[in-house]
C-alpha positions, -999 to +999 in steps of 0.1 A: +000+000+000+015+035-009+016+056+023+004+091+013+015+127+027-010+152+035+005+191+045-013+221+047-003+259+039-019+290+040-028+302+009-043+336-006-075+334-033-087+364-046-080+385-015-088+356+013-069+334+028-079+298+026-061+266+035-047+244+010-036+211+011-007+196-010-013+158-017+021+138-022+028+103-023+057+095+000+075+074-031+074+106-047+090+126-026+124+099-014+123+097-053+122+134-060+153+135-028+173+109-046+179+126-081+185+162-062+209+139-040+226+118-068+224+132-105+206+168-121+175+165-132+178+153-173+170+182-196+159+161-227+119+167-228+103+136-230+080+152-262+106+144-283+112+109-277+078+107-279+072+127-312+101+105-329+079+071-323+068+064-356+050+031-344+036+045-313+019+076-341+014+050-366-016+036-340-030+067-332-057+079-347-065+119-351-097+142-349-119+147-381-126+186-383-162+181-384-170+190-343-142+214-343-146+249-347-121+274-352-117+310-343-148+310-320-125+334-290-123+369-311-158+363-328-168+365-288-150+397-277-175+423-296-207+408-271-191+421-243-208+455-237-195+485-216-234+485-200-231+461-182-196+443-182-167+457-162-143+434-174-137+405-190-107+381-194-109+350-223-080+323-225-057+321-260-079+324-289-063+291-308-085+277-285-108+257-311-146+244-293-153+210-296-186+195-295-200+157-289-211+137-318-237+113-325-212+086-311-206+095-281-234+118-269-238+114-230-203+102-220-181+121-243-176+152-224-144+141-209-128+139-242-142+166-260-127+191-235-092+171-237-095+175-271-102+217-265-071+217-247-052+198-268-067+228-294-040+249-276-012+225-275-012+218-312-006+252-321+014+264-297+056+259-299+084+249-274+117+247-289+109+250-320+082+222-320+041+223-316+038+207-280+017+184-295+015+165-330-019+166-336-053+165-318-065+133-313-097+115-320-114+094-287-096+065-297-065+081-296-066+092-258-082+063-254-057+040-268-029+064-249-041+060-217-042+025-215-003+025-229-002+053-198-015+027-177+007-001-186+038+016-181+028+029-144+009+057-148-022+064-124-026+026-111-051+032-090-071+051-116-067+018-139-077-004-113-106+017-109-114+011-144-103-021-145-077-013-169-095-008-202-111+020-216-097+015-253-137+009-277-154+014-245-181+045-233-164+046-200-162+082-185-125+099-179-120+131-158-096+152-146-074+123-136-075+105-173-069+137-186-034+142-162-021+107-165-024+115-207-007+147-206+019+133-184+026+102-205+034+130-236+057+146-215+031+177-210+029+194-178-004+199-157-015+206-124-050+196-108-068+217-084-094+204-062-124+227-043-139+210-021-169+226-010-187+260-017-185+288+006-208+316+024-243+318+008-229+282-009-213+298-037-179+287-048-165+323-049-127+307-042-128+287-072-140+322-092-119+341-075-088+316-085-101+311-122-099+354-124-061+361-112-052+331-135-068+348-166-061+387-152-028+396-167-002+417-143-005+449-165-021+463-193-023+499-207-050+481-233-078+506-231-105+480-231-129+462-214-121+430-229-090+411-224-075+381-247-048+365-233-022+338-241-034+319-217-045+278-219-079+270-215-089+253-182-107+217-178-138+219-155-150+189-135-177+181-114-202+154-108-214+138-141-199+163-167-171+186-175-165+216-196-137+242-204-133+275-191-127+297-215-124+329-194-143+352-173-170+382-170-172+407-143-202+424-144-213+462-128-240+447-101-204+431-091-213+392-102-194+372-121-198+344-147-178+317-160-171+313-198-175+280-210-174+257-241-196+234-236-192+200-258-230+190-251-235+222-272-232+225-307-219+259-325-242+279-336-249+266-378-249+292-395-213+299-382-202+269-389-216+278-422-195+308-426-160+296-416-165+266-438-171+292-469-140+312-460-116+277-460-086+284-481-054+268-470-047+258-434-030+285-425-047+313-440-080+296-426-068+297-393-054+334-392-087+349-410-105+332-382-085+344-354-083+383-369-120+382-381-141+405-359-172+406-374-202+399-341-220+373-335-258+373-327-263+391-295-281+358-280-239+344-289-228+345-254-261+333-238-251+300-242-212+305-227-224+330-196-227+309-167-231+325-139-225+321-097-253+309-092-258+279-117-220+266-108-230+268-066-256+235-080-225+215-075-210+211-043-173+197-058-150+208-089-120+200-099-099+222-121-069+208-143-044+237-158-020+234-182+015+241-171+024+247-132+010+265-104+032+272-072+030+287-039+047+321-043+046+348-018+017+330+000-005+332-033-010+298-054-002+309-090+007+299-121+038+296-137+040+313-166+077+308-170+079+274-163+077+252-192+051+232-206+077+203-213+087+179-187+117+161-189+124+125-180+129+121-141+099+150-138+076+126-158+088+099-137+076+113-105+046+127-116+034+088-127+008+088-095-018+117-098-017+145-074-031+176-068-034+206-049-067+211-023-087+241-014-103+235+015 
C-alpha cells in the first residue's frame, strides 16, 4: 500500500486566505530526494522521444474537423458590452470548441474538452516544435491512456477502471486527462475545491479562475481582455466543460465562460468559416483576426453564472502548465515550461493535486 502525505499551507484566493492542502505520495517525494541527492534533473523533454515514435503515431488515430470549430474566442469579444460588463478576461484564442457527436453523446464530455485543450497545445511551440503532433480523436486518448497505464501511470485510476477504456463508453475526468498529458511529456497541475462557501457559492474557485486569466498589467484601453493563456478543464459530478475565461459584471457578479461539448456551435457559423476555408494556415489566421459579431443571444449559451456553478457542491480544475505557492499566493507559472523532462515525468506517474479546503 503506498503511504500518502497530506501538509497544509496558507494560501491567498482572490484576497482571502484559505487553506490548501498539497497531496504527495511518499515514493514521490524519497524519489524526487534521490535525483537532487545523486544526479541533475535530465533536460531532454520527454515530447521528443515521444514525437520520434513512428510506431507508437502509426496507431493513433486523429480528430476529423467536423465537431471542431475554429476562431470562436475573437468572434466573442464584440458581445461584451461597456453597460453592463466591467471586465472580461478570455483564454488564447487558438483555442478551437469542440462539440460531442452522434457517437458519443452522453459520455463524451471528458474527451471533447481534452481534445479543446489539446486545441491549444497543437498550435502552440516549445523549442521550435508544436507541443503536440496533432489532436487526437477518442480513440486516440483512449488508446494512450491504456499505454499510460501499462507503463505505471495512475494505477489506481486503472484499477478503478479495471484497466481498459480503449472501444469502451467509460467516462475519464480530470485524472485520465493528467495521467495523458503526463505520459506525452506535458505538464499539468490539478486543483481540487472542495466545498462551496458563504451563501454556498464557490466564490474561491472564481476568484482563483480570475487572477489566472487577469494579466499583471495592461495599458490596453478595453474592457475585454485576450490573453495567451490555456484553457482550463472543469469537472464536477457527471460532466465537465472548459473554461474559456471570465466576465465581471457592474452589479459586481461574475460568470464563467465555458465551451460546452453537449453544445453544438451555432450553424450558421459553422456555415461561414466553412465558406472562408482556403489553406490551413490562412484559414486559421482569417478566423483568429475576423471581428465581425455574432448574434447578440452568442454568449447566452457561454455566460454561466455564480449561481448555476454553486448547483454542484465539488470541482476539480486541471491547468495546463504549473501552479506554485509564491509569496503566499497559489499561482501559475507562466515561466515554467510546458515540457517535462524524463525524471519529472517519472515522479509525476501517481496523480496529485493541490486542495482548497
Amino acid at each position: 500500500m503506498t503511504q500518502t502525505v497530506l501538509t497544509q499551507v496558507r494560501c491567498t484566493v482572490g484576497n482571502k486566505d484559505v487553506k490548501v492542502s498539497s497531496v504527495k505520495r511518499k515514493e514521490m517525494d524519497d524519489m524526487k530526494q534521490e535525483n537532487d541527492c545523486k544526479r541533475p534533473l535530465k533536460t531532454l523533454p520527454v515530447r521528443s522521444r515521444i514525437n520520434a515514435d513512428k510506431e507508437l503515431w502509426d496507431k493513433i488515430t486523429f480528430l476529423k474537423q467536423d465537431c471542431r470549430t475554429s476562431g470562436v474566442i475573437p468572434r466573442l469579444e464584440p458581445n461584451f458590452t461597456k453597460e453592463e460588463t466591467v471586465s472580461a478576461y478570455l483564454c488564447s484564442p487558438t483555442t478551437d470548441h469542440l462539440s460531442s457527436g452522434f457517437m458519443d453523446l452522453g459520455w463524451g464530455c471528458g474527451y471533447r474538452n481534452c481534445q479543446m485543450l489539446m486545441s491549444f497545445l497543437e498550435r502552440r511551440n516549445e523549442d521550435g516544435e508544436p507541443l503536440l503532433k496533432s489532436v487526437l480523436d477518442i480513440a486516440g486518448i483512449q488508446f494512450l491512456i491504456e499505454k499510460a497505464w501499462k507503463e505505471g501511470f495512475d494505477s489506481l485510476g486503472a484499477a478503478q477502471l479495471d484497466n481498459r477504456v480503449f472501444k469502451t463508453r467509460k467516462w475519464i475526468g480530470t485524472t485520465e486527462v493528467y495521467t495523458l498529458f503526463t505520459y506525452l511529456g506535458i505538464r499539468s497541475t490539478i486543483i481540487d475545491f472542495h466545498q462551496p462557501g458563504p451563501q454556498k457559492l464557490h466564490n474561491d474557485m472564481l476568484d482563483w479562475i480570475q487572477s489566472y486569466f487577469t494579466p499583471a498589467q495592461t495599458t490596453e484601453q478595453t474592457n475585454v481582455y485576450i490573453t495567451d493563456r490555456p484553457p482550463l478543464y472543469l469537472q464536477h459530478q457527471g460532466h465537465s466543460r472548459t473554461v474559456v475565461g471570465i466576465e465581471v459584471l457592474k452589479s459586481g457578479k461574475r460568470n464563467l465562460i465555458l465551451f460546452d461539448p453537449g453544445r453544438r456551435m451555432l450553424r450558421s457559423y459553422r456555415q461561414v468559416q466553412e465558406e472562408d476555408e482556403d489553406t490551413v494556415t490562412s484559414r486559421f489566421l482569417a478566423k483568429i483576426k475576423h471581428k465581425s459579431t455574432l448574434p447578440s443571444s452568442m454568449l447566452r449559451p457561454f455566460r454561466v453564472d455564480a449561481k448555476t456553478i454553486a448547483k454542484h457542491k465539488q470541482y476539480s480544475i486541471l491547468v495546463l502548465g504549473q501552479v506554485d505557492y509564491r509569496n503566499g499566493n497559489m499561482i501559475w507559472d507562466d515561466q515554467k515550461s510546458y515540457l517535462l523532462n524524463e525524471d519529472e515525468r517519472e515522479i509525476m506517474k501517481n496523480v496529485t493535486s493541490l486542495s482548497v479546503l
